[in-house]
GUTOR-831501 format. One line per field, with one value per residue (C-alpha): residue number from 1; residue in three letters; x negated, y, z negated. Coordinates in nm, 2 decimals. Example, Ala and Ser with C-alpha at 12.3 -4.5 7.8 and 13.67 -1.06 7.14 Angstrom:
resi <- (1:2)
resn <- (ALA:SER)
c1 <- (-1.23:-1.37)
c2 <- (-0.45:-0.11)
c3 <- (-0.78:-0.71)
This chain:
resi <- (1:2:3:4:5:6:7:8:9:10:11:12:13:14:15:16:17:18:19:20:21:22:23:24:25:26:27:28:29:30:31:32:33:34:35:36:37:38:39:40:41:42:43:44:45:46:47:48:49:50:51:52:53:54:55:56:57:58:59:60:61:62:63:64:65:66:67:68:69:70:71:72:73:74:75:76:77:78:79:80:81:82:83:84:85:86:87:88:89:90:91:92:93:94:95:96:97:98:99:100:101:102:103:104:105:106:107:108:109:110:111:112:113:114:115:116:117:118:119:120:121:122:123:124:125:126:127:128:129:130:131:132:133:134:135:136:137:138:139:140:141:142:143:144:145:146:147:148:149:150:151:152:153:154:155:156:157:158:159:160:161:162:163:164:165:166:167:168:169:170:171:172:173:174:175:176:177:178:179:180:181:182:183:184:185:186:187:188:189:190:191:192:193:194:195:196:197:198:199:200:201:202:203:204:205:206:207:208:209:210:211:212:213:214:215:216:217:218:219:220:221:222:223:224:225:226:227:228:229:230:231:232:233:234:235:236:237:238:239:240:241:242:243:244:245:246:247:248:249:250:251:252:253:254)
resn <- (UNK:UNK:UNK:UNK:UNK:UNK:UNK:UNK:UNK:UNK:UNK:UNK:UNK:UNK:UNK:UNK:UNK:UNK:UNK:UNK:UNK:UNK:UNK:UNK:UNK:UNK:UNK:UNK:UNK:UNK:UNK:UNK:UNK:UNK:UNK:UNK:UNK:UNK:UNK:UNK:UNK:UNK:UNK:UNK:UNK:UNK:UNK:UNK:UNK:UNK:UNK:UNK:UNK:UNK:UNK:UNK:UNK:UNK:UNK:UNK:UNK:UNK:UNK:UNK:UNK:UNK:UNK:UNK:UNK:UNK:UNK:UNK:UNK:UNK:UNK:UNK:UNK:UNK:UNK:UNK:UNK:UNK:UNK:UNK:UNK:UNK:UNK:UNK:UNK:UNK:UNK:UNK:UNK:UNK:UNK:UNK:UNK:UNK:UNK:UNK:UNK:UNK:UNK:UNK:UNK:UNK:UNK:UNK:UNK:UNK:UNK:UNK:UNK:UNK:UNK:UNK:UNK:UNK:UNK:UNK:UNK:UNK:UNK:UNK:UNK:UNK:UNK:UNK:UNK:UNK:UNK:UNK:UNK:UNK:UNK:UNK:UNK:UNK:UNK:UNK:UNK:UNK:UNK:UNK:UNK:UNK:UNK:UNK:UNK:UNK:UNK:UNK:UNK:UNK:UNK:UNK:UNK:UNK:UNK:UNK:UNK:UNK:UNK:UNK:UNK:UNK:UNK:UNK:UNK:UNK:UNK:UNK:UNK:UNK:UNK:UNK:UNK:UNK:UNK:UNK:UNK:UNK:UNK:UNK:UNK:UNK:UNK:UNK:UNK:UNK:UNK:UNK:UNK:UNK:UNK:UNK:UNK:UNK:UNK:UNK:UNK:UNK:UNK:UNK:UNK:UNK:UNK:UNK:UNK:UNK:UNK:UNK:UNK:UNK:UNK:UNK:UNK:UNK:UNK:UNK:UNK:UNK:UNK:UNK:UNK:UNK:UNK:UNK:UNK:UNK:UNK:UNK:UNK:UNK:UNK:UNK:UNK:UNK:UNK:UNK:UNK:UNK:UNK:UNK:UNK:UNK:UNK:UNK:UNK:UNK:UNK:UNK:UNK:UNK)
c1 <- (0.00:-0.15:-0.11:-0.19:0.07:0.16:0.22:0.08:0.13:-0.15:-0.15:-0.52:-0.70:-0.97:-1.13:-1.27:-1.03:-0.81:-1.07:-1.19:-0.86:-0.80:-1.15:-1.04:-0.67:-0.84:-1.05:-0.76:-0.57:-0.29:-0.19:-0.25:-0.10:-0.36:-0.23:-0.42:-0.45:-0.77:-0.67:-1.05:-1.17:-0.94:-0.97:-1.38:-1.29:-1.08:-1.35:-1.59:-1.35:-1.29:-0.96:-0.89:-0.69:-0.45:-0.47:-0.26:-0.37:-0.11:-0.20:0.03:0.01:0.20:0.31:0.56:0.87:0.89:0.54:0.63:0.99:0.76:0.52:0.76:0.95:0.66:0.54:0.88:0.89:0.49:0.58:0.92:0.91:0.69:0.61:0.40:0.37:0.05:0.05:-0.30:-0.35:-0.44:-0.58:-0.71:-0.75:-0.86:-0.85:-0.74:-0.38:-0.37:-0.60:-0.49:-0.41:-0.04:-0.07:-0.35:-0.04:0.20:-0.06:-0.11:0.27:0.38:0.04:0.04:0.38:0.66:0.47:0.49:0.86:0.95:0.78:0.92:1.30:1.22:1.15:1.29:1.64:1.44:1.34:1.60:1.80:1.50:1.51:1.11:0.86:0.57:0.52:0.20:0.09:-0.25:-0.14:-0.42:-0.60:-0.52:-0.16:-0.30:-0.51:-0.26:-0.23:-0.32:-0.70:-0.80:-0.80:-0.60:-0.27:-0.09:-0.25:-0.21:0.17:0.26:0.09:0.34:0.58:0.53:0.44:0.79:0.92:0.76:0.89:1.26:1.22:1.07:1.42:1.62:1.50:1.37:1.70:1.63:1.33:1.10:0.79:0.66:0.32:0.13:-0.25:-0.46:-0.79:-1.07:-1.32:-1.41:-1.70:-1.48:-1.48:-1.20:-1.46:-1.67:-1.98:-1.92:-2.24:-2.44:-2.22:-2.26:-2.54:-2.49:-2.41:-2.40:-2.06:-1.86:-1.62:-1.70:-1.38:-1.38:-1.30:-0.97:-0.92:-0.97:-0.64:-0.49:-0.55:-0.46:-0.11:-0.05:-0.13:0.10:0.38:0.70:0.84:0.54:0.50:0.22:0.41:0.05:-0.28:-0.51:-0.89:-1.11:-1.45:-1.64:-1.93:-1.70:-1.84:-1.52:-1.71:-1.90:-1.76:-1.74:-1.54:-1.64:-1.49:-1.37:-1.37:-1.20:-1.16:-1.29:-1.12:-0.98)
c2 <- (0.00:0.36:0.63:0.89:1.18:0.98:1.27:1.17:1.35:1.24:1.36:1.39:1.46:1.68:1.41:1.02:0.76:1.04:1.22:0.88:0.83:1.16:1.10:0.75:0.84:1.16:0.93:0.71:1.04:1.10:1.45:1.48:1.70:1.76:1.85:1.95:2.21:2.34:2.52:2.58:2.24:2.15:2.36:2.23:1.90:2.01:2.18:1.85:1.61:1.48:1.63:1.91:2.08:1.83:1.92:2.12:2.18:2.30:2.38:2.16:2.04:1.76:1.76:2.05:1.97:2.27:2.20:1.85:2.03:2.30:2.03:1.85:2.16:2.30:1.99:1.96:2.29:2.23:1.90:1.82:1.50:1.24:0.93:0.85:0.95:0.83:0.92:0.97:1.15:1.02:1.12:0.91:0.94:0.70:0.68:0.46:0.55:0.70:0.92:1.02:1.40:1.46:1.65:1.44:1.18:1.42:1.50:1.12:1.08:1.37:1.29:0.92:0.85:1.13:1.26:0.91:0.88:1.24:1.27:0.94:1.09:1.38:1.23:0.91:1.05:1.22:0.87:0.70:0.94:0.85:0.47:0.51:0.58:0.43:0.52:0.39:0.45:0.43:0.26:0.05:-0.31:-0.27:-0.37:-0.71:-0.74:-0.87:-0.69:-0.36:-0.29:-0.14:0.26:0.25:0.15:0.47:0.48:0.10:0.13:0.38:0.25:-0.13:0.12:0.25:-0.13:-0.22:0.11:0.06:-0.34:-0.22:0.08:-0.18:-0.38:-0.07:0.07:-0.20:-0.28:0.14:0.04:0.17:0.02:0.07:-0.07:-0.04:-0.08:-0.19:-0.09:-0.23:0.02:0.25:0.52:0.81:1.14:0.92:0.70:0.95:0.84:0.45:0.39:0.46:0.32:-0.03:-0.05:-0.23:0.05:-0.24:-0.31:-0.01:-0.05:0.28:0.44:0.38:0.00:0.13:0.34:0.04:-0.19:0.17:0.14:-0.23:-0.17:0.11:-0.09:-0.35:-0.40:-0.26:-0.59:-0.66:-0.48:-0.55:-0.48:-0.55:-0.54:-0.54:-0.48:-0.62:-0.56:-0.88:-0.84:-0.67:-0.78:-0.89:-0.97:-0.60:-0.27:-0.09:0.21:0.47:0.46:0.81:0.95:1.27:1.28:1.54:1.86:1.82)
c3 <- (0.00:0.11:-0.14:0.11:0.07:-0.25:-0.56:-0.85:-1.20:-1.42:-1.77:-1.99:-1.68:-1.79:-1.90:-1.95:-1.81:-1.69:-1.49:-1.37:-1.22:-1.07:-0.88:-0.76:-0.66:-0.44:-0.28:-0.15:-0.04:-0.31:-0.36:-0.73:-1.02:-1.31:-1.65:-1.98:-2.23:-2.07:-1.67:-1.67:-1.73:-1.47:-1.21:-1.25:-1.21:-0.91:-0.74:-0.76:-0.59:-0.29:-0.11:-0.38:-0.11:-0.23:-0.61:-0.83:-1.15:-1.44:-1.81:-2.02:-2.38:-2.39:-2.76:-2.63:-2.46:-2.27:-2.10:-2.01:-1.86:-1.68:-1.52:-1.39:-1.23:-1.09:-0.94:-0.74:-0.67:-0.50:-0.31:-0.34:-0.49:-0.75:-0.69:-0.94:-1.30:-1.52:-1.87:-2.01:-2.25:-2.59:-2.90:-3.19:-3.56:-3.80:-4.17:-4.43:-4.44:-4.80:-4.67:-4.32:-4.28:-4.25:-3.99:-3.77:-3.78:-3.64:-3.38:-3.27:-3.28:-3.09:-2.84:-2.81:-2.79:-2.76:-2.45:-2.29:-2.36:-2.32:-1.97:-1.86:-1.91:-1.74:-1.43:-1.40:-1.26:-0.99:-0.92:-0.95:-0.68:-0.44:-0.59:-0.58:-0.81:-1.11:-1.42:-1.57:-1.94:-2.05:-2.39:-2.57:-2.63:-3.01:-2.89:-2.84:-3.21:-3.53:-3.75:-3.63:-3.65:-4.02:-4.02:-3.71:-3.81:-3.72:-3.41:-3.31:-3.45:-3.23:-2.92:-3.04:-2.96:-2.65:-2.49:-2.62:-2.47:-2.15:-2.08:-2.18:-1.93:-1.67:-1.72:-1.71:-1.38:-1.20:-0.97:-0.87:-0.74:-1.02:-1.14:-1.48:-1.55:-1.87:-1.88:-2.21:-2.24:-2.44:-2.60:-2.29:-2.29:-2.33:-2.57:-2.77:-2.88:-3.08:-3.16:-3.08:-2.92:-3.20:-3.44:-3.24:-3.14:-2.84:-2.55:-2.30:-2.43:-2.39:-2.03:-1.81:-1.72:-1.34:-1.45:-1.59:-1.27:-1.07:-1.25:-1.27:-0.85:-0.83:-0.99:-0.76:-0.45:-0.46:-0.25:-0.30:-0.38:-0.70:-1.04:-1.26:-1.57:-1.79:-1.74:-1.99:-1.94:-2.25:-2.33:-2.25:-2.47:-2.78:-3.13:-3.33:-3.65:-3.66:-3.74:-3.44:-3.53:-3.81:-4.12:-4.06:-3.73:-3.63:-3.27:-3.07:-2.92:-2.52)
């Protein structure tokens, strides 16, 4: 399947598996829409890629309603129509529970999960009046550990959620001819990992974030008629018995 001419809304662009995404999809010809808090950060990633005639970029935080209502209104005022929606953008937070800043689990809800949800409703009549479209969310390998990994049970809880979200909205919309695809990344060399690297020990291990691009391609590129609804992408070399996240780790500003 081409995505040449294909609009693509891809949330936490700016940066690791986002930017690694937006760099793949240009190269294959989409015409993408770019959304972070930073416009500058963006509009420097625009001016490195490939085919960045065909990108819009659109400061949005997503933990507003109102910028997730204004991105997808000026996207269809741009180009008319979206076909595909990839929600990105992540933060992270981990702390023993009791210990957890209120408002660092606001953040992580509002972030990791309300964006996904809230941007899905916003478009999925548009695509269900064209009965096309793909919605892909960037969710997390912690969905597959039991119980949640220690100091991220906020984070992993949430990101339950949204898998269980995301296979009920697969049901839902399928017969309108829209996919929904979720994607679980292992531990990928992005700003969301901190200081991971050092805390390992073993840089070898950490996924780059092209690899997620490339399921994040595969899924996109099959026939009208095929949905991966899962794909997960695990670290192969991933030390289970170590520590590989810090104790405390407060995740870094987009």
């Amino acid at each position: 399947m081409s995505l040449k001419g294909k609009v693509c809304i891809i949330t936490g662009a700016s940066g690791g598996i986002g930017k690694a995404v937006v760099e793949k999809l240009a190269g294959e010809g989409a015409t993408l829409v770019l959304a972070a808090r930073r416009l500058e950060v963006l509009e420097d990633l625009k001016a490195k890629v490939k085919g960045k005639e065909n990108i819009l970029c659109v400061q949005c935080d997503v933990t507003k309603q109102k910028d997730l209502e204004s991105l997808i209104n000026t996207t269809l005022l741009e180009y008319k129509k979206i076909d595909v929606v990839i929600n990105g953008a992540g933060v992270s937070s981990q702390h023993p529970f009791w210990e957890q800043p209120l408002e660092d689990i606001e953040k992580v809800m509002y972030t990791n999960y309300f964006s996904y949800v809230m941007l899905a409703r916003l478009v999925v009549n548009h695509m269900k009046d064209r009965k096309c479209g793909h919605i892909i969310n960037i969710t997390s390998g912690s969905v597959m550990v039991e119980p949640p990994p220690r100091n991220f049970l906020v984070y992993t809880s949430l990101k339950v959620g949204l898998r269980a979200f995301a296979k009920g909205l697969f049901w839902e919309m399928r017969d309108f001819g829209i996919k929904v695809t979720s994607i679980f990344p292992g531990v990928t060399d992005t700003p969301l990992t901190g200081k991971l690297k050092d805390v390992s020990g073993e840089a070898g291990r950490l996924m780059e974030p092209e690899t997620i691009a490339d399921a994040i391609l595969f899924a996109l590129k099959q026939p009208a008629n095929a949905c991966p609804l899962e794909l997960a992408v695990i670290n192969q070399t991933t030390p289970w018995t170590k520590p590989v996240i810090p104790f405390k780790q407060k995740h870094p500003e987009k």
